[in-house]
C-alpha positions in Angstrom: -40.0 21.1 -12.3 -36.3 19.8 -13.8 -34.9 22.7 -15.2 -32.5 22.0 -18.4 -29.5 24.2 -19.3 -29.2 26.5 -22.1 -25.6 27.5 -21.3 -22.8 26.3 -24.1 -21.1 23.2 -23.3 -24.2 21.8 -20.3 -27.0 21.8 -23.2 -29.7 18.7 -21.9 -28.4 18.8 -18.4 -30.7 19.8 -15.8 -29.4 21.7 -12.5 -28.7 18.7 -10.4 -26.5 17.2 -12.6 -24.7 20.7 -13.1 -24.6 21.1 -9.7 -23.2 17.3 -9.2 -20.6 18.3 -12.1 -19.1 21.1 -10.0 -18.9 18.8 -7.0 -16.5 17.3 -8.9 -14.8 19.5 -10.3 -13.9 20.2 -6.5 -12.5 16.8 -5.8 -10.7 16.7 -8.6 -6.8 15.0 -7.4 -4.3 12.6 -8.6 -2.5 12.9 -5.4 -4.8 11.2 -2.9 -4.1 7.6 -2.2 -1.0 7.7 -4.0 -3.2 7.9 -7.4 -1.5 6.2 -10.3 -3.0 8.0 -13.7 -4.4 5.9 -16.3 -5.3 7.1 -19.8 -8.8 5.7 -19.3 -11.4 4.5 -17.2 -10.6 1.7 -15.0 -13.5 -1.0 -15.5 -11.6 -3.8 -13.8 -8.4 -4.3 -11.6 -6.9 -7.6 -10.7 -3.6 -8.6 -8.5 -0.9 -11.2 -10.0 -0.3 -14.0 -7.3 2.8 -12.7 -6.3 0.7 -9.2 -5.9 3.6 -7.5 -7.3 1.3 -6.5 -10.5 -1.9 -4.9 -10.6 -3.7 -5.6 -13.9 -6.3 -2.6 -15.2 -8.8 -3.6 -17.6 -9.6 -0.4 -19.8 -12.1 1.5 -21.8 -9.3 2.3 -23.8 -9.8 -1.3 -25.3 -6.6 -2.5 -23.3 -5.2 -3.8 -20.2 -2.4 -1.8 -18.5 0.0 -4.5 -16.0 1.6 -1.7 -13.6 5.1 -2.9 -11.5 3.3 -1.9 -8.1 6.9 -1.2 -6.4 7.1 2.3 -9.2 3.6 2.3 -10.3 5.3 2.0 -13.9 3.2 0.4 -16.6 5.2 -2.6 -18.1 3.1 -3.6 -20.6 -0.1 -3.3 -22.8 -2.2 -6.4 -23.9 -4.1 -4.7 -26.8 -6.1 -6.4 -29.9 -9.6 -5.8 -28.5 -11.9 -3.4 -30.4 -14.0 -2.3 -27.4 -13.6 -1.7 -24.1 -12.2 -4.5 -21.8 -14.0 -5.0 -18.9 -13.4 -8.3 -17.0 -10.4 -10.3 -16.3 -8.9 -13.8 -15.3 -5.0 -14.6 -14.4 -2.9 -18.4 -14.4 0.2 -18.4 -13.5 1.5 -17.8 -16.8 -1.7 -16.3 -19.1 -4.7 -13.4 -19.0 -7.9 -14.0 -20.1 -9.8 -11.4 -20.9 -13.4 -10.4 -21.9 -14.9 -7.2 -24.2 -17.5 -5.1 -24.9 -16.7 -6.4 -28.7 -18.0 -9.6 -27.4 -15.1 -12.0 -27.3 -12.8 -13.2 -24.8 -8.8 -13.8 -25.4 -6.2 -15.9 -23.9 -2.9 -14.0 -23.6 0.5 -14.9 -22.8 1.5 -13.1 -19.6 5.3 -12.3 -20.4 5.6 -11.3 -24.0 1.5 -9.7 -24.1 0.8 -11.6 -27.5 -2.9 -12.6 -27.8 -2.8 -16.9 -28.3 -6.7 -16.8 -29.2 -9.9 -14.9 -29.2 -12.8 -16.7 -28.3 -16.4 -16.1 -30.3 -19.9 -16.8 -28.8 -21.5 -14.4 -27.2 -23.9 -12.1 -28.8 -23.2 -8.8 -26.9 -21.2 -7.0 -24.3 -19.1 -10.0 -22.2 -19.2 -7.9 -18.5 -17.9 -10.5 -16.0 -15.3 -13.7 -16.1 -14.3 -16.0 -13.9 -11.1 -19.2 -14.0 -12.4 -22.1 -11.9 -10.3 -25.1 -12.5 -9.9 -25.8 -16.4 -12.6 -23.7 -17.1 -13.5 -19.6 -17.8 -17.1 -18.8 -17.0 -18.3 -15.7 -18.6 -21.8 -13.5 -18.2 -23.0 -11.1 -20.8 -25.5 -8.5 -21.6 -26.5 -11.0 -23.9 -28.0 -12.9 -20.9 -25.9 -15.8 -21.3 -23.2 -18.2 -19.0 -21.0 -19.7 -20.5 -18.2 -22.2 -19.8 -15.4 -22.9 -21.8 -12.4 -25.0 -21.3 -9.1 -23.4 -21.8 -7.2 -26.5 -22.4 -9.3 -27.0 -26.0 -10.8 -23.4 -26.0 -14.1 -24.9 -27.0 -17.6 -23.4 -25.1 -18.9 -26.2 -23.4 -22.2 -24.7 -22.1 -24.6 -21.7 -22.6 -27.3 -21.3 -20.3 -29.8 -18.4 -20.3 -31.9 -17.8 -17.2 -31.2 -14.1 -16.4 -33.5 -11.7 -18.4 -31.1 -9.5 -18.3 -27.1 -8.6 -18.3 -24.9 -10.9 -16.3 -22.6 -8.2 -14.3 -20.6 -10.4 -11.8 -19.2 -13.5 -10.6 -17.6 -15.3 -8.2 -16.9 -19.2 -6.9 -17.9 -21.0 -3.4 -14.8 -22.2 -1.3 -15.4 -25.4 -2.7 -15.4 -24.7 -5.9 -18.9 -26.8 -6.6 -20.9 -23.4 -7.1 -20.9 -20.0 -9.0 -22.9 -17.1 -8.7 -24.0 -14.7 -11.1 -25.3 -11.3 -10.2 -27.3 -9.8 -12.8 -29.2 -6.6 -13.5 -32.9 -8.6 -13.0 -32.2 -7.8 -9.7 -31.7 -11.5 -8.6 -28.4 -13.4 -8.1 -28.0 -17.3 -9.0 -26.6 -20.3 -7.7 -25.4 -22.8 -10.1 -24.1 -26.1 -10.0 -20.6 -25.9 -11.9 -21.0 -29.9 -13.0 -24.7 -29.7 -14.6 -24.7 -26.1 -14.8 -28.2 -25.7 -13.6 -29.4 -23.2 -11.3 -30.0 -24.8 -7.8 -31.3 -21.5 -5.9 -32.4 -18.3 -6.7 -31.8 -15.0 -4.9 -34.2 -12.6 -4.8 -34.3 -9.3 -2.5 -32.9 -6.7 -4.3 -34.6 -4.0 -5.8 -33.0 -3.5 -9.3 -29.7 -4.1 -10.4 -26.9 -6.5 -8.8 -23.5 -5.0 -9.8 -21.4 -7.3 -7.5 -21.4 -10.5 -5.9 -18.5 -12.1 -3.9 -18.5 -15.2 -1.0 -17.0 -15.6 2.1 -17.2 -19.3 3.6 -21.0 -19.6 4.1 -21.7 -16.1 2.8 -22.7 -14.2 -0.3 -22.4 -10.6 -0.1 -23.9 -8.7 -2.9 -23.9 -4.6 -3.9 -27.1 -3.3 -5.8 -28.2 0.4 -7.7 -30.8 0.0 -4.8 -28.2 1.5 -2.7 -27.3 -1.6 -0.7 -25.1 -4.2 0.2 -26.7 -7.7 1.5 -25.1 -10.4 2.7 -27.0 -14.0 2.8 -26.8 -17.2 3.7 -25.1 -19.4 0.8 -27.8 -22.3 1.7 -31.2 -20.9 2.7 -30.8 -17.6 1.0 -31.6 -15.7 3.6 -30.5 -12.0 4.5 -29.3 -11.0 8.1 -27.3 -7.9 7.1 -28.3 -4.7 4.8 -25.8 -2.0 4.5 -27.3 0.9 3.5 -25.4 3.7 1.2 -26.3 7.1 -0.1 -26.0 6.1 -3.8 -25.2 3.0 -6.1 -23.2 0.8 -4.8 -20.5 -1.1 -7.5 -18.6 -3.3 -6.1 -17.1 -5.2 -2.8 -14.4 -6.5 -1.0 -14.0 -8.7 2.0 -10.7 -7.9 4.1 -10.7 -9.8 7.4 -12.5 -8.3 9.8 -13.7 -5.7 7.2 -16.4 -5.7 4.2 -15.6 -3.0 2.1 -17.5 -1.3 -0.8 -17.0 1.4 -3.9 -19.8 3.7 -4.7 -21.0 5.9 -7.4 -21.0 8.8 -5.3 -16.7 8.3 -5.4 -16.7 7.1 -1.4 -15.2 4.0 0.0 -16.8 2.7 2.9 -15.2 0.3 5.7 -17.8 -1.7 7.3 -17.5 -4.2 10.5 -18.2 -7.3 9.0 -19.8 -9.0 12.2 -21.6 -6.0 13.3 -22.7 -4.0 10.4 -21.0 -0.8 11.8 -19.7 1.8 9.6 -15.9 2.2 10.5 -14.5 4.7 8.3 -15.3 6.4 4.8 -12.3 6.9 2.6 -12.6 9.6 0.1 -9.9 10.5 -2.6 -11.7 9.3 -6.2 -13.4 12.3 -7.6 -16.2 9.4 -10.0 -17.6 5.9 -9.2 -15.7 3.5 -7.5 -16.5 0.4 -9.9 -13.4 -2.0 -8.5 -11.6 -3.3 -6.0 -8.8 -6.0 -4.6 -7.1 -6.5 -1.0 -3.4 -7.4 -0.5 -3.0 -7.9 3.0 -3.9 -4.4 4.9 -3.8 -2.7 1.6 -6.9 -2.0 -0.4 -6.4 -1.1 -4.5 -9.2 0.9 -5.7 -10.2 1.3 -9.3 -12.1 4.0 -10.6 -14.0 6.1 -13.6 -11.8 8.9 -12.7 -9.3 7.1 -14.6 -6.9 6.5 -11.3 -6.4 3.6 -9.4 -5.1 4.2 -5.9 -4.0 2.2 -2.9 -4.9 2.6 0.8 -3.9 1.2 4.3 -6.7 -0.4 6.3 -4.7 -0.7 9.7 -5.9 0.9 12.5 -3.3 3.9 12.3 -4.8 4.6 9.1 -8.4 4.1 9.7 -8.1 7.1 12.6 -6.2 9.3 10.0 -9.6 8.4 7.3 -11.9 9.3 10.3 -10.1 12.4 11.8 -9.4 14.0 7.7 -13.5 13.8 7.7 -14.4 14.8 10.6 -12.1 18.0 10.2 -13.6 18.4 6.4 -16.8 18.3 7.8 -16.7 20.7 10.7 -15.2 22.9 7.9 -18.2 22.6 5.5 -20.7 23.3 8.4 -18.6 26.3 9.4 -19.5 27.1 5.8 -22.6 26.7 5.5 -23.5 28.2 8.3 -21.7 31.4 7.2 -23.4 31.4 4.3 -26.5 31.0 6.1 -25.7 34.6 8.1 -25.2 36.4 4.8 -28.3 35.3 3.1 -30.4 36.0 6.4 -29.5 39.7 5.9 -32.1 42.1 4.6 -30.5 44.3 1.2 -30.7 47.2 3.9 -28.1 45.4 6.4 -26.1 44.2 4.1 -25.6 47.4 2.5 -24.7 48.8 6.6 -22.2 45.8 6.7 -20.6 46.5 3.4 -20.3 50.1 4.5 -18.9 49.2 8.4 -16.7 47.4 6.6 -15.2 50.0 3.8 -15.2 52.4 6.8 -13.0 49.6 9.0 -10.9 49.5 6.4 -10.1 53.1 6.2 -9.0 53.2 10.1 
């Protein structure tokens, strides 16, 4: 049986999510990972090409640019009406897409909005620049290509049944892949836009999809990450996580993912090993980027953060856990002693105590 709180402020939540609340409540930092504040949730981060920016895509219905070398926001693109939650960069313009269903071209230096672009029918979640051309997935079900030279939509093509959450481009540029929360992820054919494979595996939703030369690598609610063959669609790696996983990045040697339980994991990307866990976020990881060694981390505990994934730092990740959780077992198992006592004996300890004290 659920049981549902009666207590003021926690009416219609049941225990576990009480219980998950004050968990929490116990992480709660803006120090770890040298934790740059936002004043809302981070639904998307992206790096300028010179990776001295970092771009944050808001639920604030605005995107922060931050001046990485202070962690000082610049400037604010605002004008949408609902939360923004995917991005593209140029060298000189943002493109950016909304839960109020429209995508806008912005100039980059002075943060004035050049045009909004109407189509879609409901919440736009993912973007992607290929070329002359912005591809953009909805919970309206739809792709769609527009050309950002006439800022016309040049193709709408509906065969998810349900919201489009990711995308992302081959090396070649000849393919995109949407990830949608059917459960399946598509291949398409960026000339004829039509679908040329189907990927199908996953259990429920695909939150994330990203390629590496021959592979696809995709993050699911089903609590895994898969990685498949681009051309025979077949899976030779499942990584297996404790909750929800959101989203991925690939970093050399490493695959790493962000998870609704507020870890980071750092996987071997030829082995499948788990190399580190990096925690610091206190709510889901929903985005990251790689610079180099460094990994940017976006996150529903309004905060992004940055981390070193050199060896040095990946001991420091390992050894901080391993010390936390010898701590909590020390705990627990303390705990465990006290609640193993009859009323009698604790009532004798209480007193051999009080009586200690008096010597």
């Amino acid at each position: 049986m659920v049981n549902v709180s009666q207590e003021s402020g926690a009416f219609f939540q049941t225990d576990a999510e009480i219980a998950k609340q004050k968990e929490k409540q116990l992480k709660y930092n803006y120090t770890e990972g040298d934790a740059i504040k936002l004043g809302s949730k981070a639904l998307d981060i992206l790096l300028s090409q010179d990776e001295k920016y970092i771009y944050v895509a808001e639920s604030g219905f605005f995107v922060r640019k931050i001046q990485l070398s202070n962690s000082k926001t610049v400037k604010l693109f605002k004008g949408h009406i609902g939360p923004v939650t995917a991005m593209a960069l140029t060298h000189d313009t943002l493109w950016t897409g909304s839960w109020d269903k429209s995508v806008k071209k912005w100039d980059l230096e002075t943060g004035e909005c050049l045009a909004t672009l109407e189509g879609h029918s409901d919440f736009i979640k993912s973007m992607l620049l290929v070329g002359d051309n912005i591809y953009t997935g909805s919970s309206d079900c739809f792709l769609r290509r527009w050309n950002t030279k006439t800022l016309t939509c040049t193709a709408a093509e509906k065969k998810h049944k349900r919201t489009i959450e990711s995308l992302a481009v081959s090396v070649d540029g000849k393919y995109i892949y949407s990830a949608s929360s059917d459960s399946t992820v598509m291949k398409w054919d960026v000339e004829t836009m039509k679908v040329v494979h189907t990927f199908e595996g996953h259990d429920t939703s695909v939150y994330c999809v990203r390629v590496c030369e021959d592979d696809v690598w995709t993050a699911s609610a089903d609590k895994t990450v898969r990685r498949w063959n681009a051309n025979t669609g077949v899976v030779d790696m499942v990584l297996n996580h404790p909750d929800r996983v959101k989203s991925i990045a690939l970093a050399g040697p490493f695959v790493v993912t962000g998870s609704s339980d507020d870890e980071i994991r750092v996987w071997d990307i030829g082995s499948g090993k788990l190399i580190c866990t990096i925690e610091g976020h206190f709510d889901e990881v929903g985005c990251l980027e790689i610079a180099g060694t460094t990994l940017y981390s976006g996150s529903l505990d309004c905060s992004i953060r940055k981390w070193s994934l050199t060896t040095a730092a990946i001991k420091i990740y390992n050894e901080t856990r391993e010390a936390k959780l010898k701590r909590l077992e020390a705990e627990k198992m303390e705990e465990q002693k006290k609640s193993d006592l009859t009323e009698e004996e604790e009532r004798e300890l209480a007193e051999l105590m009080l009586s200690d004290d008096d010597e």
